[in-house]
C-alpha positions in Angstrom: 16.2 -37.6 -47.3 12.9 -38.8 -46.3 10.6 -36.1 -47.4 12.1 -36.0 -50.8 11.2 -39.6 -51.2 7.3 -39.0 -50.9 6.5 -39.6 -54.8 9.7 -42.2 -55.2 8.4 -45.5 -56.9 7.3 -48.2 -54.4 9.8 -51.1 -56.1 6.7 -53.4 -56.1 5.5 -52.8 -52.6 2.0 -51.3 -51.7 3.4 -48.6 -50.9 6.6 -46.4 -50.8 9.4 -46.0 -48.9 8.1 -42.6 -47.7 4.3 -44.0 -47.0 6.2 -46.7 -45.1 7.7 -44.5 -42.5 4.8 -42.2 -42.3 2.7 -45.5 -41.2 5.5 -46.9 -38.8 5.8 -43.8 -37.0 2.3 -43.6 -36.5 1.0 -47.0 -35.5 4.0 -46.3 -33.1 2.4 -43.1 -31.6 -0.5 -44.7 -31.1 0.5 -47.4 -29.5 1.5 -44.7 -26.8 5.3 -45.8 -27.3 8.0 -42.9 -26.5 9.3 -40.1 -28.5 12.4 -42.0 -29.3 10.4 -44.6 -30.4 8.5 -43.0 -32.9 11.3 -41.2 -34.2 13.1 -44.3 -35.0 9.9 -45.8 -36.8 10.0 -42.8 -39.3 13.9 -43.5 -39.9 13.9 -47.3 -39.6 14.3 -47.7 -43.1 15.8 -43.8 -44.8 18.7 -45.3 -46.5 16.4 -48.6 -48.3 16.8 -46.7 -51.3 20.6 -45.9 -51.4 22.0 -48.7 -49.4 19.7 -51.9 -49.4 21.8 -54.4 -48.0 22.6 -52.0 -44.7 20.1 -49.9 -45.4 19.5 -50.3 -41.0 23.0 -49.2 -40.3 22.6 -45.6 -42.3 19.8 -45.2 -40.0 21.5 -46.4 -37.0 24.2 -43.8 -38.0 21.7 -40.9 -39.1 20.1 -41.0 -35.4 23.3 -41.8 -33.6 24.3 -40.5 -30.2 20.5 -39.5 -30.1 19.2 -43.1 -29.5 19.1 -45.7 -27.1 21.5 -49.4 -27.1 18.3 -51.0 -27.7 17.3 -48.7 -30.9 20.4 -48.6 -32.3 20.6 -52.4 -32.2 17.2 -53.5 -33.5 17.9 -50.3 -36.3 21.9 -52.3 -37.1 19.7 -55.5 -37.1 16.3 -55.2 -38.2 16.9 -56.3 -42.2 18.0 -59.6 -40.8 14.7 -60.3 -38.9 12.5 -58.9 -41.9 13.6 -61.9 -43.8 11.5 -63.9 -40.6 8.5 -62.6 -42.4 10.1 -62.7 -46.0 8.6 -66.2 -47.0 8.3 -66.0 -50.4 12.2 -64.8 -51.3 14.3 -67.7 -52.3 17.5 -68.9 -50.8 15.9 -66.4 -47.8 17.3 -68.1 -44.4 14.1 -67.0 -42.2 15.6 -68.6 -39.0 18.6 -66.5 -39.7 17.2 -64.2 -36.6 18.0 -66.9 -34.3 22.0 -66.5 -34.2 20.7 -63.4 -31.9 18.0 -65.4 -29.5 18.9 -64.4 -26.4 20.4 -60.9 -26.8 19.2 -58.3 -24.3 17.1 -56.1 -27.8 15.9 -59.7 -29.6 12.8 -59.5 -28.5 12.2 -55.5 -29.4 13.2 -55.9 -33.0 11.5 -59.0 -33.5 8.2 -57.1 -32.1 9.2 -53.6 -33.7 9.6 -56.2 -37.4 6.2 -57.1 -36.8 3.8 -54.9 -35.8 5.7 -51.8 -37.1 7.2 -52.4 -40.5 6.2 -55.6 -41.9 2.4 -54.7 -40.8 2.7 -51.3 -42.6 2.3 -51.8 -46.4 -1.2 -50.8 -46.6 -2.6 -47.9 -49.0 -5.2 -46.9 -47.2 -4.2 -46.5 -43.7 -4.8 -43.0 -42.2 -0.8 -42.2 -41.5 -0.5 -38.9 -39.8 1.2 -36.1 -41.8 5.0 -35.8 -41.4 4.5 -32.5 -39.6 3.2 -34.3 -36.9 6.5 -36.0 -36.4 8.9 -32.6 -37.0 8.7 -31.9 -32.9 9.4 -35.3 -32.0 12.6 -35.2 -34.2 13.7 -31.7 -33.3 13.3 -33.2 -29.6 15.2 -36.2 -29.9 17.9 -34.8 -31.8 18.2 -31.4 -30.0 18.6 -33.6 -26.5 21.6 -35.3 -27.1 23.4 -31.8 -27.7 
């Protein structure tokens, strides 16, 4: 699903779906953050394109039993913190987040939202190549086995 996406349209963005996830994962990597981590970057958004409105769940469902409570949360949830950031949408509730303050995985989403997807838009950042990623994935999903 993802690498077929790598010459989708960009529906008005800087950059694609695919580009997206390529940047995520990376600024992940290198920020030294785990495997798992990573990983989820690359996925955070795979079903945008299909399933808008819970595009996070697909994801959270694609990776599964191979993730942690705290990714599979902030992957469920993430859409809902995006609109934080989302200033310009109308009728956009940005506070909307804050049914959540206080959960044990509030903080990492609302840090994974902004550093990791709402930060990654930009055309010319230097994403690593999607082979990079292929161990990580066959790792993460060949451990929960």
């Amino acid at each position: 699903m993802l690498t077929v996406s790598a010459n989708d349209a960009s529906f008005g963005y800087r950059v694609n779906m695919y580009r997206h996830a390529l940047q995520s994962a990376t600024m992940v990597l290198r920020d030294g953050l785990p495997v798992e981590d990573v990983v989820v970057a690359l996925f955070h958004d795979v079903g945008y394109t299909t399933s808008f409105s819970n595009h996070g769940e697909v994801a959270s469902a694609l990776l599964g039993p191979s993730i942690s409570e705290r990714n599979h949360w902030m992957l469920k949830n993430h859409a809902v913190f995006q609109n934080f950031h989302a200033l310009h949408l109308p009728g956009n509730d940005r506070y909307e987040r804050e049914l959540w303050r206080g959960h044990p995985f509030f903080d990492w989403t609302a840090e994974f939202v902004k550093l990791y997807d709402q930060a990654t838009i930009d055309p010319d950042y230097p994403s690593e190549p999607i082979e990079t990623f292929i161990p990580m994935i066959d790792a993460l999903l060949s451990s929960s086995s």
